[in-house]
C-alpha atoms as a printed R data frame, in Angstrom:
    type eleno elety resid chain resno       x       y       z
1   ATOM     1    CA   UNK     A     1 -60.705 -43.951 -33.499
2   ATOM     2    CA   UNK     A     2 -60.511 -47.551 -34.304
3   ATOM     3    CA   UNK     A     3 -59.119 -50.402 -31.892
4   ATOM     4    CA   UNK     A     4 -56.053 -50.480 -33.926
5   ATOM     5    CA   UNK     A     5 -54.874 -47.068 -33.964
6   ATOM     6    CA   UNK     A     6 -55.799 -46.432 -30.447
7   ATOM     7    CA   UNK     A     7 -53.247 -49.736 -29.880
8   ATOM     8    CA   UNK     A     8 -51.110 -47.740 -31.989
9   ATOM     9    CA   UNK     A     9 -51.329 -44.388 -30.274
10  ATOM    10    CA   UNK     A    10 -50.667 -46.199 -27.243
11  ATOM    11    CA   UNK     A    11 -47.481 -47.679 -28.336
12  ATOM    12    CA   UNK     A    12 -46.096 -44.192 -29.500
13  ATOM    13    CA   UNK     A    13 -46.895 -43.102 -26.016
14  ATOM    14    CA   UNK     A    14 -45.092 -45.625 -24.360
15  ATOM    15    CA   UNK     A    15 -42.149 -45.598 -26.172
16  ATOM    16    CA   UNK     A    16 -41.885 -41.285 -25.577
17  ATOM    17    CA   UNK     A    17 -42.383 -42.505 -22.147
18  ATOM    18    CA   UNK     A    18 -39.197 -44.859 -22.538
19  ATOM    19    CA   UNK     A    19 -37.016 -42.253 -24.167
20  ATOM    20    CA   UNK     A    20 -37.759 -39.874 -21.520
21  ATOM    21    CA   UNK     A    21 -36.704 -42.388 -18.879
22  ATOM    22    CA   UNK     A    22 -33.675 -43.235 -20.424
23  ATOM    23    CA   UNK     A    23 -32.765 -39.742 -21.174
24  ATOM    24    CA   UNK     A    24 -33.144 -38.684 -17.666
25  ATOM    25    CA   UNK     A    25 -31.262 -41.684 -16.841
26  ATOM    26    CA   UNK     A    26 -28.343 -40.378 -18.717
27  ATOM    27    CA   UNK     A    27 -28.735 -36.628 -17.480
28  ATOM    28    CA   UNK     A    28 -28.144 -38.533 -14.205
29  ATOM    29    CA   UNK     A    29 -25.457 -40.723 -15.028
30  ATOM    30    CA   UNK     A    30 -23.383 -38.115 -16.890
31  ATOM    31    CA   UNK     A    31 -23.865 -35.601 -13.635
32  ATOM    32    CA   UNK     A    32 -22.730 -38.444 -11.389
33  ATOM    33    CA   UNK     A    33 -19.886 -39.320 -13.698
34  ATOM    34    CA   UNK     A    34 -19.053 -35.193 -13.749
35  ATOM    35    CA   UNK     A    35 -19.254 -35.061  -9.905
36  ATOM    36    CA   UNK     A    36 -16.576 -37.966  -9.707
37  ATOM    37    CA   UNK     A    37 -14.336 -36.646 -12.462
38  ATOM    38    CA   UNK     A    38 -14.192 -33.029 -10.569
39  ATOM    39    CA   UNK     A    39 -13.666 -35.147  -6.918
40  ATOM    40    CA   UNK     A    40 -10.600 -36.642  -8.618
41  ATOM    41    CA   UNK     A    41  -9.376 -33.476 -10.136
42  ATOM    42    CA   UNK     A    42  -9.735 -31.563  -6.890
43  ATOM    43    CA   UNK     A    43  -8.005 -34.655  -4.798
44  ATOM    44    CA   UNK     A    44  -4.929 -34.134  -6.326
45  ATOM    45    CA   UNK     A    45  -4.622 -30.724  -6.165
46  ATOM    46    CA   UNK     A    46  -1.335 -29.422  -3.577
47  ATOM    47    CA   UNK     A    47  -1.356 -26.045  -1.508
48  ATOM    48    CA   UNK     A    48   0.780 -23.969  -3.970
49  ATOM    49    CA   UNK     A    49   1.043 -26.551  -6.654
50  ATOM    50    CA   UNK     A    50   1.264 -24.331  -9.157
51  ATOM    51    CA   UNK     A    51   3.595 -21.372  -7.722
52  ATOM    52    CA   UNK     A    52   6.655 -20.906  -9.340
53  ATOM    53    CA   UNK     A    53   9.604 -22.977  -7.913
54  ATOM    54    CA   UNK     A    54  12.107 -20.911  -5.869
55  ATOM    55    CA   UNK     A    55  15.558 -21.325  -7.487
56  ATOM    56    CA   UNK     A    56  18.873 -21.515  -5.070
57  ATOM    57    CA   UNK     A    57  20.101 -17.752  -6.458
58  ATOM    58    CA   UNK     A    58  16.616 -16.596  -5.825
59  ATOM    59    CA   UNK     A    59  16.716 -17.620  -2.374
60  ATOM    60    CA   UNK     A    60  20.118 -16.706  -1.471
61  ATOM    61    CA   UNK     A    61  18.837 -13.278  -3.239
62  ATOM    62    CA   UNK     A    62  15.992 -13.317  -0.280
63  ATOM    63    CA   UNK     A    63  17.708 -14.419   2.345
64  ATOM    64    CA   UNK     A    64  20.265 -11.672   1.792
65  ATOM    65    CA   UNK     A    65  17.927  -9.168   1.788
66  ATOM    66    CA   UNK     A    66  16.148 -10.238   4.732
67  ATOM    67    CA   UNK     A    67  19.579  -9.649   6.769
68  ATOM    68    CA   UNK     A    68  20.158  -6.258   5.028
69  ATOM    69    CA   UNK     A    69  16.970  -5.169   6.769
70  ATOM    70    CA   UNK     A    70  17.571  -7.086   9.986
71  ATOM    71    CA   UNK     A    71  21.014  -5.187  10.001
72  ATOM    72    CA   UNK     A    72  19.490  -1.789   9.233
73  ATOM    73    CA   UNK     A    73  16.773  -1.700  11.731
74  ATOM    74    CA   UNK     A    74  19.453  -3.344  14.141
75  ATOM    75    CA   UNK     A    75  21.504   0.137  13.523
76  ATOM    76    CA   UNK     A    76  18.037   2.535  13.888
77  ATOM    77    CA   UNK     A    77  17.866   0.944  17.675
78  ATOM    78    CA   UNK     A    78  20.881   1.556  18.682
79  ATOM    79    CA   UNK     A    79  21.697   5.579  19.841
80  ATOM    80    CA   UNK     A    80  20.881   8.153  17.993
81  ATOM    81    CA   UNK     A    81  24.660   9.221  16.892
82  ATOM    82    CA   UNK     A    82  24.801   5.717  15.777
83  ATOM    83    CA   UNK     A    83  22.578   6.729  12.915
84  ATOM    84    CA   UNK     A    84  22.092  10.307  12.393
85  ATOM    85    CA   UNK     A    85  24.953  12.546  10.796
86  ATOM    86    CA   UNK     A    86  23.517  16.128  10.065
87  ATOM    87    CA   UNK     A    87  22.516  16.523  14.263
88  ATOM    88    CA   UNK     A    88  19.907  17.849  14.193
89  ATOM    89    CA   UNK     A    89  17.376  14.517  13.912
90  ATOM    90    CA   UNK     A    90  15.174  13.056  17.455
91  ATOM    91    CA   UNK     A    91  15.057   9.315  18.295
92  ATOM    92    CA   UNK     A    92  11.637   8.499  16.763
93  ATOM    93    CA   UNK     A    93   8.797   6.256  18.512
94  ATOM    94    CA   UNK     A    94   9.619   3.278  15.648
95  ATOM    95    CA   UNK     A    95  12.403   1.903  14.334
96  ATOM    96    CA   UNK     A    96  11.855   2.861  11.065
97  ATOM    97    CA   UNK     A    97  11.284   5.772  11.415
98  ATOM    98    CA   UNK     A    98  15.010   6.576  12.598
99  ATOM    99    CA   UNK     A    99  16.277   7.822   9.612
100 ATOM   100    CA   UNK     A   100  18.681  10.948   8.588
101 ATOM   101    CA   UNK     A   101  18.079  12.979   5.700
102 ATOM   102    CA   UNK     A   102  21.536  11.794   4.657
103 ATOM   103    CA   UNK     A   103  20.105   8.608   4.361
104 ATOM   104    CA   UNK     A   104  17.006  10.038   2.084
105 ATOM   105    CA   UNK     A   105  18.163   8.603  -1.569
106 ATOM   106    CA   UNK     A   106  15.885  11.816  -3.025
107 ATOM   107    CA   UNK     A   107  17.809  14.383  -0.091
108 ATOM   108    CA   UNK     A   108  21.449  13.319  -0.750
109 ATOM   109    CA   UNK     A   109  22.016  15.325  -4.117
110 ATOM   110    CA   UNK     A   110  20.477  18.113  -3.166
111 ATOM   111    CA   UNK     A   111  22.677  17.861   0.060
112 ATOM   112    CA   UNK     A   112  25.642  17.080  -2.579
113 ATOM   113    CA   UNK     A   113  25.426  20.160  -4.412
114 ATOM   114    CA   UNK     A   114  25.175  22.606  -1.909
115 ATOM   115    CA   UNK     A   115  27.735  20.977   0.598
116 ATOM   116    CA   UNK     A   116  25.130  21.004   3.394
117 ATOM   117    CA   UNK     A   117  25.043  18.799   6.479
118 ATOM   118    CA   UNK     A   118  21.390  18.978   6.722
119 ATOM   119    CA   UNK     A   119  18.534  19.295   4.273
120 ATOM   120    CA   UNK     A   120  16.626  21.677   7.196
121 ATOM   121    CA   UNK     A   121  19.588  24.073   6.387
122 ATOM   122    CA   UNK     A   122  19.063  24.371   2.903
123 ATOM   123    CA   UNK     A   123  17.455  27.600   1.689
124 ATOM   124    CA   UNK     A   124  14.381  26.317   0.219
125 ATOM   125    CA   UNK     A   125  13.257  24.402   3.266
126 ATOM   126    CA   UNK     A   126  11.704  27.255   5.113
127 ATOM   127    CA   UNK     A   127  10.036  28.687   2.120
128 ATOM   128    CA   UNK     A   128   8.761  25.792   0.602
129 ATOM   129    CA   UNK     A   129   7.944  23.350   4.225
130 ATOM   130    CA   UNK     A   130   7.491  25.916   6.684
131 ATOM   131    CA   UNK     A   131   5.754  28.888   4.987
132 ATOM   132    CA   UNK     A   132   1.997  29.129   5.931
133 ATOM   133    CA   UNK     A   133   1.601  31.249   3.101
134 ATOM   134    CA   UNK     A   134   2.579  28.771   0.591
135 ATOM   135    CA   UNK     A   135   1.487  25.810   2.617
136 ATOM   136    CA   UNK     A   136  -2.511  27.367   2.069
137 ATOM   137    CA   UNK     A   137  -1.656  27.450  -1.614
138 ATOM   138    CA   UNK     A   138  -0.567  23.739  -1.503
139 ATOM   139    CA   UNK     A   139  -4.291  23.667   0.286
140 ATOM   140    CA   UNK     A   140  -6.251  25.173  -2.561
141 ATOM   141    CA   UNK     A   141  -4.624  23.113  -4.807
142 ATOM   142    CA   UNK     A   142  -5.595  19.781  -3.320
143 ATOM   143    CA   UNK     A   143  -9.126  21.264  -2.319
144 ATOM   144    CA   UNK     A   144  -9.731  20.352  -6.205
145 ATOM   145    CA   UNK     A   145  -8.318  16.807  -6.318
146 ATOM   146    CA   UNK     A   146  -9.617  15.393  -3.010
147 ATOM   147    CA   UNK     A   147 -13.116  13.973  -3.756
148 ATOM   148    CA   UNK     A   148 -13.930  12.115  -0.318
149 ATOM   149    CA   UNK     A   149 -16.149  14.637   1.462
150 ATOM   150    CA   UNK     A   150 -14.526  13.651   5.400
151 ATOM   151    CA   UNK     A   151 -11.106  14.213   3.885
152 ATOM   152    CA   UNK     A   152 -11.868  17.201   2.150
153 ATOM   153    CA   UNK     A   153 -13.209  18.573   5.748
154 ATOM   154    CA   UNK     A   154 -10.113  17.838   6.897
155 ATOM   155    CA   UNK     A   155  -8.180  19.310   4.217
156 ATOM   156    CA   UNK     A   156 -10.394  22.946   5.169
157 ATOM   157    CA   UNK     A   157  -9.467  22.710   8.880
158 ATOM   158    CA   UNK     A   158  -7.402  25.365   9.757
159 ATOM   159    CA   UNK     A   159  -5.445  23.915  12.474
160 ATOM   160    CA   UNK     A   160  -1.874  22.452  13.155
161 ATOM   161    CA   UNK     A   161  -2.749  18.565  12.270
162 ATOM   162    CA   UNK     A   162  -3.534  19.978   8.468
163 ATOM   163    CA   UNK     A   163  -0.635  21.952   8.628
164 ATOM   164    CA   UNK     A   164   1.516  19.211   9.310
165 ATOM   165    CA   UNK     A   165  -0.134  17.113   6.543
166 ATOM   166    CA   UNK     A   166   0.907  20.120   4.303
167 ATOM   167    CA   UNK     A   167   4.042  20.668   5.143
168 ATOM   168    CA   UNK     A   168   4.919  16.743   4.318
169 ATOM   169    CA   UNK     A   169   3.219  16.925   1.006
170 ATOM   170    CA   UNK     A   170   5.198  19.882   0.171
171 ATOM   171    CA   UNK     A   171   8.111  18.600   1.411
172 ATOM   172    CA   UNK     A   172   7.839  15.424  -0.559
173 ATOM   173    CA   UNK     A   173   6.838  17.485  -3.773
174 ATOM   174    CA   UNK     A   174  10.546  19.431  -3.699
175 ATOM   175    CA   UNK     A   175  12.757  16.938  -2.735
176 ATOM   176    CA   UNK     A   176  11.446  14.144  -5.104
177 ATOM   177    CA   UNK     A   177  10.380  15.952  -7.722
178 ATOM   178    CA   UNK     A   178   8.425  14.319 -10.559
179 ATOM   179    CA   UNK     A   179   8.769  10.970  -8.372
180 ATOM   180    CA   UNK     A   180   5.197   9.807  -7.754
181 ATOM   181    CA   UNK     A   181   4.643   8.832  -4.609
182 ATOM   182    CA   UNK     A   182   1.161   8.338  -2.587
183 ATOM   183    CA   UNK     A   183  -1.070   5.114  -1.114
184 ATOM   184    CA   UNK     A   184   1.227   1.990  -1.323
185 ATOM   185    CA   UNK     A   185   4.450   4.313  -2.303
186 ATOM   186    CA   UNK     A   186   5.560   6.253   0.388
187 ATOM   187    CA   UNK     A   187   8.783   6.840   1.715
188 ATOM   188    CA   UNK     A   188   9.798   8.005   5.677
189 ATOM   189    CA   UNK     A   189  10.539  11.365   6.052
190 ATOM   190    CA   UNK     A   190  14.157  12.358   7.529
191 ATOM   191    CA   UNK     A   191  13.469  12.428  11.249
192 ATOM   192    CA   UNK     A   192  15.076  15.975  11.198
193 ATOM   193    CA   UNK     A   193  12.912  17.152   8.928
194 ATOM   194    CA   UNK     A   194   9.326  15.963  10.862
195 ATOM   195    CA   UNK     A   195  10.894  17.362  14.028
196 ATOM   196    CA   UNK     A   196  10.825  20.467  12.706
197 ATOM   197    CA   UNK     A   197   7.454  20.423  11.502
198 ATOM   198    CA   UNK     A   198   6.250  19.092  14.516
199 ATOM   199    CA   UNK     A   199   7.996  21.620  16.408
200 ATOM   200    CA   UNK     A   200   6.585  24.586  14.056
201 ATOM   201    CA   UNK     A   201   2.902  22.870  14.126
202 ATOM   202    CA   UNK     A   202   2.719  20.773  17.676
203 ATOM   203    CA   UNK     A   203  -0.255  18.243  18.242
204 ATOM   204    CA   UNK     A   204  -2.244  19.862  21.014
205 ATOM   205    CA   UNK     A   205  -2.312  16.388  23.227
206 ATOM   206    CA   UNK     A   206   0.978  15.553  22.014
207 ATOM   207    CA   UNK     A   207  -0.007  12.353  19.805
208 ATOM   208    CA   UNK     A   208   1.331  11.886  16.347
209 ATOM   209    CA   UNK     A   209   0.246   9.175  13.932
210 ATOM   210    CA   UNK     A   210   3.679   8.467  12.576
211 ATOM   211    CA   UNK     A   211   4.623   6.490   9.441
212 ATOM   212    CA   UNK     A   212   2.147   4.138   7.982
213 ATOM   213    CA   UNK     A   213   3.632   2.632   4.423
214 ATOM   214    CA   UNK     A   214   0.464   1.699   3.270
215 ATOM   215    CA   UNK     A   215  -2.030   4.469   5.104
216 ATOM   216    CA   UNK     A   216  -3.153   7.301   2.748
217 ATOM   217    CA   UNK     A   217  -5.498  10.262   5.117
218 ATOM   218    CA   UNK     A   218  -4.901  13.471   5.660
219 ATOM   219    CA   UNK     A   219  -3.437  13.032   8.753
220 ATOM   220    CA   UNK     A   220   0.334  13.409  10.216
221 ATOM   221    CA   UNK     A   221   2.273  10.977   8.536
């Protein structure tokens, strides 16, 4: 290699070197400039910023409802008479819980078209929640839909806590029909009607779960 072209070699090699340093010096530059742009952005963002704004009907529509509850679980304290029509319901350990089956939206026709005071009376309640025949054929039937191996243990005991699990499922299943209902969607059951489940399959130490609206087991409910 002669003098010249190792001069010129070496200016080729200083000028990559150049480009390289400017490039990085970009790279840098355009990372700073992103890190500033995405401080700005995130500087102005509000808490809720973007949620929907509440309009006046809306919130009259809320604040309506919120006394409609207030009012209803104002009328579950009081005594029982207060709140339960077909006699034959128990004050309950929560509030919610106090309801009649006159009160169930999915009891009241059936308790319509046979003129009954109570849905306990009717003639398909003993059959259909009570019988420990058909309650073991509810249990078969559910031994091939329940997949979690603790629940289906539970399912297989044969004692009064699965009973009672049974006889709400089967209650459920006549009164609402085609009405799904399950984890998320569940609705309290008349207060007469779990007394006498609890009466016809007693928790040995006395303890009941009670109503959970968002609790899906196969315990009492």
């Amino acid at each position: 290699m002669t003098i010249w072209q190792e001069r010129d070699q070496n200016t080729q090699d200083d000028a990559r070197s150049s480009d390289e340093n400017f490039n990085d010096e970009d790279k840098s530059s355009a990372e700073v400039d992103s890190d500033d742009d995405e401080e700005v952005v995130l500087s102005t963002l509000q808490a809720y910023q973007f949620d929907p704004i509440m309009t006046p009907e809306r919130r009259s529509e809320k604040e309506k409802e919120r006394k409609r509850k207030e009012a209803e679980l104002a009328k579950r304290s009081r005594p029982l008479h207060d709140w339960c029509t077909c006699e034959n319901c128990t004050v309950m350990p929560s509030t919610i819980e106090n309801i009649c089956c006159s009160e169930d939206i999915y009891v009241q026709d059936m308790l319509s078209e046979t003129n009954l005071k109570c849905i306990s009376a009717h003639e398909g309640f003993q059959p259909t929640v009570l019988n420990v025949h058909v309650l073991n054929m509810t249990r078969q039937r559910l031994k091939g839909l329940v997949k979690d191996p603790e629940k289906l243990q539970k399912l297989k005991s044969d004692n009064n806590d699965t009973y009672r699990f049974l006889a709400y499922s089967n209650f459920r299943h006549w009164v609402c029909g085609e009405t799904k209902l399950g984890k998320g969607n569940r609705v309290v059951t008349p207060a007469c009607v779990v007394k006498q489940i609890r009466d016809t399959w007693p928790s040995i130490d006395g303890k009941y779960t009670g109503f959970h609206s968002r609790h899906n087991t196969l315990e009492d409910i």
